[in-house]
N, C-alpha and C positions, 0 to 999 in steps of 0.2 A: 657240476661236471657237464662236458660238452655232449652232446648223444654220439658224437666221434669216440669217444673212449679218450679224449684228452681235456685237461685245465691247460688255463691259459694263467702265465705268470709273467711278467717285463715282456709282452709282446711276444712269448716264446711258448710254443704246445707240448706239455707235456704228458704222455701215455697211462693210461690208467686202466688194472683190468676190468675187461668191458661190463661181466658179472654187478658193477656199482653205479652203473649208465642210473642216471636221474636219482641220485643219492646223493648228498652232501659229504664232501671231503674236508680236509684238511689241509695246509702246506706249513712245512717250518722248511725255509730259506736261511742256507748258511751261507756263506761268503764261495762254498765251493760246489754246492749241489742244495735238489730240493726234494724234499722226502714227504710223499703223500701218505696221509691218514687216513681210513676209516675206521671207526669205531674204537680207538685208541691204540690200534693195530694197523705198520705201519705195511703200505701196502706196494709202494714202487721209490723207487732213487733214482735220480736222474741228476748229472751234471749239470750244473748253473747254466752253463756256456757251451754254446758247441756250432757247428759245421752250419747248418742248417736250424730254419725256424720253427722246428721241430723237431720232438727226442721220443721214438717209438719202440717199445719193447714188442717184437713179435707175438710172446707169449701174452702179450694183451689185450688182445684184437680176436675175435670170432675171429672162428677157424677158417669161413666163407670168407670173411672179408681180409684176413692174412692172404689167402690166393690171389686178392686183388689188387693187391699194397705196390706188388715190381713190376707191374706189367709195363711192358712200354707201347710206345704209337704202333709201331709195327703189330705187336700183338694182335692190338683192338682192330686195327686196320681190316688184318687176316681175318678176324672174327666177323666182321662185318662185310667181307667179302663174298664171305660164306651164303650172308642173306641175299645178294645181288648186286649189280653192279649201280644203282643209284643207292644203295644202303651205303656202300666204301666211299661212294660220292659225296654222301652228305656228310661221312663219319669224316672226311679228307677236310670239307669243310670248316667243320666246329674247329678243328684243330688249327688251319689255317687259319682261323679268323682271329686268334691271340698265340699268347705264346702258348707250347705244346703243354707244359707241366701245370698250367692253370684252367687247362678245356681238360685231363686225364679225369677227373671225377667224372666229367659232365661225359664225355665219352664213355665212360664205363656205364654210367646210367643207364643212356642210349639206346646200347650193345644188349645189354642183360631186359631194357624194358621191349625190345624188338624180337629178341629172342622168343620174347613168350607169345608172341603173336605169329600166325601162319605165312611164311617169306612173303607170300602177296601183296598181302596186307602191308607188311616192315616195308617191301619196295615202294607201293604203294604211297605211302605216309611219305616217304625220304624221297622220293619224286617229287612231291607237291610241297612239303616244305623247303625244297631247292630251289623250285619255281616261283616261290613267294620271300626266300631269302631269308626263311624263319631260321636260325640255326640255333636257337633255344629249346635245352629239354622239357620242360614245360609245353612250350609252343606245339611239339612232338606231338606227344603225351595229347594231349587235345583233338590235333586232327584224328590219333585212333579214336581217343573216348568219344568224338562229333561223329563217327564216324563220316569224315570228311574226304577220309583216302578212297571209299569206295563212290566218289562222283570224280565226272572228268572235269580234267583242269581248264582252263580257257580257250587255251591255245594247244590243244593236246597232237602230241604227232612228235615236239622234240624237247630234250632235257633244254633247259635254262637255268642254269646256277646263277643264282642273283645274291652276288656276297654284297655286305654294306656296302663296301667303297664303291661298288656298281650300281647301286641305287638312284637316284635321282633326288638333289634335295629336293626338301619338302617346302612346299608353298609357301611365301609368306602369311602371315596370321593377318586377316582381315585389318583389323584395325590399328596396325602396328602404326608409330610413325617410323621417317627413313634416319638413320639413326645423323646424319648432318643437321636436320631439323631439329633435331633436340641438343647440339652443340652451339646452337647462334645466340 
């Protein structure tokens, strides 16, 4: 079982309650639905088929993480707003830079890992990884732990949002040949 609270069955997740996180389950797959086991005892049903790539029973999610299940972009936005205005910056970023329902984990991450640190600081961080175009949570997560947010940036004095596509590619590899060379 996934530490999500769901098994994966034909490319499809389904919900499990979260109480059995790192436990071995069961599945019997009938032609109409799939019914999870633990310990001989059966513990969730889900439809075979359905709407989406995923089938989640509310009741099976920590109660924290149920609060976090509907949130939309706007939400996280407002939340992030709250920490200042390069915090909504960079949160507008992640989101921007793929589609919205596949950056919502990474944005909740974020939100909640920013939260726990002094606005300054959350500004701070999401200025300099704007300026360097980092919009990975991990990347984040770093500049507080380097404590990197508390040095100035290079150029300091104006926001620079540097999303990929504004990047500059990157050099060729020293000893590449040109690839017409290698078609003769």
């Amino acid at each position: 079982m996934h530490r999500d609270a769901h098994v994966m069955y034909g490319r499809r997740l389904y919900s499990v309650p979260w109480r059995l996180i790192g436990q071995r389950v069961w599945l019997c797959v009938t032609a109409h639905d799939v019914r999870v086991y633990a310990q001989d005892e059966r513990v969730a049903t889900h439809p075979l088929r359905g709407e989406s790539h995923r089938s989640t029973v509310e009741s099976h999610l920590p109660e924290a993480r149920a609060a976090l299940r509907h949130r939309s972009r706007d939400h996280w936005e407002t939340r992030a707003a709250r920490l200042g205005p390069h915090t909504e910056a960079y949160v507008r970023a992640v989101f921007d830079a793929d589609d919205v329902l596949s950056q919502l984990r990474c944005v909740q991450a974020i939100v909640v890992h920013l939260e726990g640190f002094p606005r300054e600081r959350a500004e701070a961080a999401c200025r300099r990884a704007l300026h360097f175009g980092n919009l990975r949570y991990q990347g984040l997560k770093d500049i507080l732990r380097r404590g990197l947010d508390l040095q100035p940036l290079p150029q300091d004095g104006h926001l620079a949002i540097a999303t990929p596509a504004a990047t500059a590619a990157p050099p060729a590899p020293r000893y590449a040949r040109d690839v017409r060379t290698l078609l003769r």
